[in-house]
BAKEGU-942679 format. One record per residue (C-alpha): residue number from 0; residue in one letter; y, x, z. Coordinates in nm, 2 decimals. Layout:
! BAKEGU-942679
{NUM, A, {Y, X, Z}};
...
***
This chain:
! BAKEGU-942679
{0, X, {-0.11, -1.90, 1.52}};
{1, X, {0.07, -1.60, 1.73}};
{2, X, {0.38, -1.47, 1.77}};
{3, X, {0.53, -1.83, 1.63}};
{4, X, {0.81, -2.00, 1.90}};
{5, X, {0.85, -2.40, 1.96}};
{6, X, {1.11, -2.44, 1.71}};
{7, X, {0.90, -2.26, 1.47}};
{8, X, {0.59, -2.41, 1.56}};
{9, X, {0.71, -2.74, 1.49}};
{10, X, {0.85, -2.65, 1.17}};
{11, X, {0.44, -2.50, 1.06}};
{12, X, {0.29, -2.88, 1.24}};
{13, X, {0.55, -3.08, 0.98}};
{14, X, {0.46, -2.92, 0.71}};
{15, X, {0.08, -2.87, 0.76}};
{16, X, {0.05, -3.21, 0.93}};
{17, X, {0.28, -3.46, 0.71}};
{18, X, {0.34, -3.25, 0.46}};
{19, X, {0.76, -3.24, 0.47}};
{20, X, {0.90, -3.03, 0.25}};
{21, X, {1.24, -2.99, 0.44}};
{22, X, {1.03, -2.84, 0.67}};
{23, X, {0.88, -2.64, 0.43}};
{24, X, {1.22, -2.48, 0.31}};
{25, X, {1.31, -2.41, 0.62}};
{26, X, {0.99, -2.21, 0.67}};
{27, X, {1.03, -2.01, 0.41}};
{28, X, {1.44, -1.94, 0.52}};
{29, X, {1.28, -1.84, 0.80}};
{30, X, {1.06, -1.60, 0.70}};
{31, X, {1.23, -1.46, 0.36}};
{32, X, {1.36, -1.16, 0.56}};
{33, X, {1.01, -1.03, 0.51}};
{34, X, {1.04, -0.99, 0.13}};
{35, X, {1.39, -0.84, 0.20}};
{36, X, {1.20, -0.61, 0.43}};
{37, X, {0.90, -0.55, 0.17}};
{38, X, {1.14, -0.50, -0.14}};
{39, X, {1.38, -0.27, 0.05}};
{40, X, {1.10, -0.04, 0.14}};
{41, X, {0.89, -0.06, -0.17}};
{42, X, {1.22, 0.02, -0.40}};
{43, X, {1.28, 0.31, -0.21}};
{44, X, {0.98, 0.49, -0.39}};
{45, X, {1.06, 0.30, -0.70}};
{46, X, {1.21, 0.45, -1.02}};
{47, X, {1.54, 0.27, -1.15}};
{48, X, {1.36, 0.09, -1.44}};
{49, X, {1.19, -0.17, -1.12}};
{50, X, {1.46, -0.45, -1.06}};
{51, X, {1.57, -0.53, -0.71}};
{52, X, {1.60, -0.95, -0.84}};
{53, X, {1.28, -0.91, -1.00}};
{54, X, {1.11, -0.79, -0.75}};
{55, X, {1.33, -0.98, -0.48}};
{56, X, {1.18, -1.27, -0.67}};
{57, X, {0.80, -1.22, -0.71}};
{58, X, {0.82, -1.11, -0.35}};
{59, X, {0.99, -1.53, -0.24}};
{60, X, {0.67, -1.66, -0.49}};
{61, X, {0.43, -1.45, -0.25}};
{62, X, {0.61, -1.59, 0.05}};
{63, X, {0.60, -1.98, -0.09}};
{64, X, {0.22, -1.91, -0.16}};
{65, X, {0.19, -1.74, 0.19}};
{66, X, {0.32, -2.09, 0.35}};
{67, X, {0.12, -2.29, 0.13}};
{68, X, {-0.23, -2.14, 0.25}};
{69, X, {-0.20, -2.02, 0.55}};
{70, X, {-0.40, -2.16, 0.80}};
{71, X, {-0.18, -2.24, 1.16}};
{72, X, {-0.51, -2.31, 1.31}};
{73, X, {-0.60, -1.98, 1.29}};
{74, X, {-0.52, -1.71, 1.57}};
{75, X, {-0.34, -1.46, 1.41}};
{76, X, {0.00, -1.37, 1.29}};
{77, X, {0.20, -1.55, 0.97}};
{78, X, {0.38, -1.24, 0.92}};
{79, X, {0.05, -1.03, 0.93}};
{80, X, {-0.06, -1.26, 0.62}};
{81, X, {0.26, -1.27, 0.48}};
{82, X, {0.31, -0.90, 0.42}};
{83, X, {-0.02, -0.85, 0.21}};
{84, X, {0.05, -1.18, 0.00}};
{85, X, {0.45, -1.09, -0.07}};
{86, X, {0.31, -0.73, -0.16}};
{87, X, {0.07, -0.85, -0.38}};
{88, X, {0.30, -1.01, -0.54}};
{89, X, {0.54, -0.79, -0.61}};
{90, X, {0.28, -0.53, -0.76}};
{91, X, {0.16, -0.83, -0.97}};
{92, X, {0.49, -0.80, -1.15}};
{93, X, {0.50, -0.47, -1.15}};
{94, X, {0.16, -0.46, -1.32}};
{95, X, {0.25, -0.73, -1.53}};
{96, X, {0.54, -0.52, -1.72}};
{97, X, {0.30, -0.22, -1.77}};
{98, X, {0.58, -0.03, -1.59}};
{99, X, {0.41, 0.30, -1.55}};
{100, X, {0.36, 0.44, -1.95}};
{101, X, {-0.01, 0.53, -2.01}};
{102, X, {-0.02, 0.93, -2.08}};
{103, X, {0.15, 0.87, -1.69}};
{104, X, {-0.14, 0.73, -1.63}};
{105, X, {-0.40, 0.91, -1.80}};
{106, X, {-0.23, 1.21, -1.61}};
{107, X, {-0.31, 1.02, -1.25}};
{108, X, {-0.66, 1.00, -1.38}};
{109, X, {-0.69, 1.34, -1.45}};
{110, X, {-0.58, 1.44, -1.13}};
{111, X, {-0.78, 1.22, -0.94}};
{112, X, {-1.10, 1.34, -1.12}};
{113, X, {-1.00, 1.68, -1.07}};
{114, X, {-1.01, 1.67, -0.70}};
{115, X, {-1.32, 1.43, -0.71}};
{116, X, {-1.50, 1.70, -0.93}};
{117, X, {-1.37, 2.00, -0.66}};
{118, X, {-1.46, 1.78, -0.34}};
{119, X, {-1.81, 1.72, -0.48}};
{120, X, {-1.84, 2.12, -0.57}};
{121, X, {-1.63, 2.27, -0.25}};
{122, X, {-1.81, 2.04, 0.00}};
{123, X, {-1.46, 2.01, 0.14}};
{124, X, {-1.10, 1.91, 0.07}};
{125, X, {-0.96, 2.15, -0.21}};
{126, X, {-0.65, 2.33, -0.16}};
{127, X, {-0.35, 2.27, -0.37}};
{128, X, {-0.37, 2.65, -0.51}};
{129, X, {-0.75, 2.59, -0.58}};
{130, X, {-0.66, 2.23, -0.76}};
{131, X, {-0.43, 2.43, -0.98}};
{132, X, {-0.67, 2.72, -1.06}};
{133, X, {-0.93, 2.46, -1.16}};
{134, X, {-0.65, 2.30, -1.39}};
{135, X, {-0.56, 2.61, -1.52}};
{136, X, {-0.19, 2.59, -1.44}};
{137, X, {0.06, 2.74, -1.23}};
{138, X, {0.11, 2.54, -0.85}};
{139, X, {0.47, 2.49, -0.98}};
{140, X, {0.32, 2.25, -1.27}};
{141, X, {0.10, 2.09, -1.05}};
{142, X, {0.35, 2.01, -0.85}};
{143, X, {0.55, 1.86, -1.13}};
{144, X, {0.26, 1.68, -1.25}};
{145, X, {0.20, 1.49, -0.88}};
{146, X, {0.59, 1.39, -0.93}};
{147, X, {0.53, 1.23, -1.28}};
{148, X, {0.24, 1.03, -1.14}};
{149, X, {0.41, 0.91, -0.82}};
{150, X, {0.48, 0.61, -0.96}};
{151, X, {0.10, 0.51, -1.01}};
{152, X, {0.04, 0.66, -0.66}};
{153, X, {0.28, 0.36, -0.53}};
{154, X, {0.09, 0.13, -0.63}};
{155, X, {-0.17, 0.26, -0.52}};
{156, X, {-0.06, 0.31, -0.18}};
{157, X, {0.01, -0.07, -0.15}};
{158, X, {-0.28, -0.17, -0.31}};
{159, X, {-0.61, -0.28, -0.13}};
{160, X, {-0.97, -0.12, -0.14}};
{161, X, {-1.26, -0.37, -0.23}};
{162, X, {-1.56, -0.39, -0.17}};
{163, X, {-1.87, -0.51, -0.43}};
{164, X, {-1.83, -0.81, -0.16}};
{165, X, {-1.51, -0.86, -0.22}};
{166, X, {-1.39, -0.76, 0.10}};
{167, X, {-0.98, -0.62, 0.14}};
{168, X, {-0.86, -0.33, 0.33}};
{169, X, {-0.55, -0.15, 0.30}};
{170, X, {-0.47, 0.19, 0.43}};
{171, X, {-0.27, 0.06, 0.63}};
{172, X, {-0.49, -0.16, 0.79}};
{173, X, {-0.68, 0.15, 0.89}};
{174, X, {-0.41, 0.42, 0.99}};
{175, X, {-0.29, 0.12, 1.22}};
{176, X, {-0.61, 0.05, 1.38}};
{177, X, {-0.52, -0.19, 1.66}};
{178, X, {-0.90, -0.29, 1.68}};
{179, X, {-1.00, -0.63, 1.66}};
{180, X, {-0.73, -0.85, 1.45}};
{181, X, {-0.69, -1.04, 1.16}};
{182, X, {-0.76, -0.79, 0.93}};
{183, X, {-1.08, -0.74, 1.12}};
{184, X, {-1.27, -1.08, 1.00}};
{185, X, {-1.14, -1.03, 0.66}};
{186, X, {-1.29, -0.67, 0.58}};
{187, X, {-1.64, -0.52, 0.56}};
{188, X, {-1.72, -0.26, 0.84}};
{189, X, {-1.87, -0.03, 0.56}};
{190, X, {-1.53, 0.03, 0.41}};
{191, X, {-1.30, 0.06, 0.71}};
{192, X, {-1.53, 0.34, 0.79}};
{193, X, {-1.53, 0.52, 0.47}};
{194, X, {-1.16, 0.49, 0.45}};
{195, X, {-1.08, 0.59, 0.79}};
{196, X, {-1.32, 0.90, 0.78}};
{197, X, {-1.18, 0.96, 0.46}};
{198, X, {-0.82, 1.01, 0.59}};
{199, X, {-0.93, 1.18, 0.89}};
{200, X, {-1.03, 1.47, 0.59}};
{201, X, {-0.69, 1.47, 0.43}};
{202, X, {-0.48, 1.79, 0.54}};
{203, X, {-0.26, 1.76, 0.79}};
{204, X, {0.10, 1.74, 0.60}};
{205, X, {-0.08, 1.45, 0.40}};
{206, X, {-0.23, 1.30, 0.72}};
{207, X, {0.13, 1.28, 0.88}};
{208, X, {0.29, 1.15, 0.56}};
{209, X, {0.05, 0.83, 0.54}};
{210, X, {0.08, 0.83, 0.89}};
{211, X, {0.47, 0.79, 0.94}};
{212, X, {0.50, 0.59, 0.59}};
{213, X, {0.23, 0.34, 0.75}};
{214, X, {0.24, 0.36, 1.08}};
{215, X, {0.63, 0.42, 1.16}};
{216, X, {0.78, 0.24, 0.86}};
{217, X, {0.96, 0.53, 0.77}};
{218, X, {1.07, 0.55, 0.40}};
{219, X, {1.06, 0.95, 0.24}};
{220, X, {1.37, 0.98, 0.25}};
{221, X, {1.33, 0.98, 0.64}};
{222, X, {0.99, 1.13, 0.66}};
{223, X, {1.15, 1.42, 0.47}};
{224, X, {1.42, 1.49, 0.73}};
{225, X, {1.11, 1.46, 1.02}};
{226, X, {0.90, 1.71, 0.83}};
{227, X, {1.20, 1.96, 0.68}};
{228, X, {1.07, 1.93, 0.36}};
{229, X, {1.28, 1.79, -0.01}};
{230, X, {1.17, 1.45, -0.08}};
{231, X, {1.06, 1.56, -0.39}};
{232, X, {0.79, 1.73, -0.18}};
{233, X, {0.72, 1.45, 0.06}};
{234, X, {0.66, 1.24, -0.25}};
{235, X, {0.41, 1.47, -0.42}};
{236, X, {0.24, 1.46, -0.07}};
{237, X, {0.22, 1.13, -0.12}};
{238, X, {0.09, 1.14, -0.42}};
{239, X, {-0.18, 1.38, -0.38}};
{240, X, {-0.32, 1.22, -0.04}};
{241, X, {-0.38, 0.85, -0.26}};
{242, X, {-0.53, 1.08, -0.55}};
{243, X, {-0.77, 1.25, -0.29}};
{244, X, {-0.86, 0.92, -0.12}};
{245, X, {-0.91, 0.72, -0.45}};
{246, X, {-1.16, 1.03, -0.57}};
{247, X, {-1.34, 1.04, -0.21}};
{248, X, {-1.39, 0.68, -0.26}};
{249, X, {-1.42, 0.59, -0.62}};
{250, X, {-1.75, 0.40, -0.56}};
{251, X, {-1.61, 0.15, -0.29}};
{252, X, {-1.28, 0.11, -0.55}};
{253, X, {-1.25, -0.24, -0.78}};
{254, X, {-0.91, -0.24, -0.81}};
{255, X, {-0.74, -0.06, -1.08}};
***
């Protein structure tokens, strides 16, 4: 495994290797500042109703289950493999509690078929102001309407695109792009491309958004200040750039 010291190390061939469960909780001490990390970003974007324990709580299960399978054979990060299973997690309970009410949701569908429908007829990425006209409403409302479904577009933004194979990629896999890595054995070529080529289409302000959210970290409270824009508007960005990339790629889409 990478990035692991000698102290650390020894703690991975205890538990792997004899199976000692003191080892084991000391593992997971050591590592639980990654669902700190993972919870504290995520709740950023999260309305009230999501619970900081709750979540603070699915996110340890994810971590425990992380330990349990990972492979310290293997020549790649724990953390890297960490991340996706504690965030999987958390939107596991978050799905579970049917959080996001469905005429939210049937809105987000909407949406997304709209600018499915308009990609297909445009032969390009629609405007915002051409979205709208198709709609029939004012930019104002759509505007309003991409901050009621941000809550489905946060889940979305953490969740993975699969394959018929049943290979995983996130976006942030691809708006990382370090080449070859963990990620790189675990996904199909087919949809890293799609995905990437599909981002590359996104307007800029979207682009950048994804971008700094992925990339940098940042949360939209800080991507707002970078870009001189209301959060309210960096989230409907946000919103909008998972709606376009779920429509441009509804076909390589299983999750829901």
């Amino acid at each position: 495994m990478k990035g692991a010291d000698a102290r650390v190390l020894k703690l991975w061939e205890a538990y792997k290797h004899e199976n000692d469960h003191e080892a084991k909780k000391s593992l997971i001490l050591e590592y639980v500042h990654l669902v700190k990390y993972t919870v504290g970003r995520m709740a950023v974007s999260l309305s009230p109703r999501a619970e900081i324990s709750d979540l603070t709580n699915s996110g340890i299960l994810g971590l425990i289950d992380a330990i349990e399978k990972f492979e310290i054979e293997r020549p790649i990060k724990f953390e890297t493999y960490a991340a996706i299973r504690i965030q999987g997690a958390i939107l596991d309970h978050l799905r579970s509690l049917d959080w996001v009410p469905r005429t939210v949701r049937r809105k987000a569908r909407t949406l997304e078929e709209t600018y499915q429908a308009l990609e297909h007829q445009l032969g390009r990425t629609p405007t915002e102001a051409e979205i709208a006209a198709h709609m029939n409403i004012s930019l104002e409302d759509l505007h309003k309407l991409l901050g009621d479904v941000s809550e489905t577009a946060i889940i979305s933004l953490e969740d993975f695109f699969v394959n018929k194979d049943h290979h995983e990629i996130s976006l942030k896999d691809t708006i990382e792009d370090q080449g070859d890595g963990p990620e790189d054995s675990a996904v199909a070529g087919d949809v890293k491309r799609n995905l990437a080529h599909a981002i590359t289409t996104l307007p800029d302000k979207e682009k950048l958004v994804l971008s700094l959210h992925y990339f940098e970290e940042l949360t939209l409270k800080e991507i707002s200040m970078i870009m001189e824009l209301s959060e309210a508007r960096i989230s409907q960005l946000h919103s909008q750039a998972i709606l376009r990339l779920r429509g441009k790629l509804t076909h390589f889409i299983t999750v829901s």
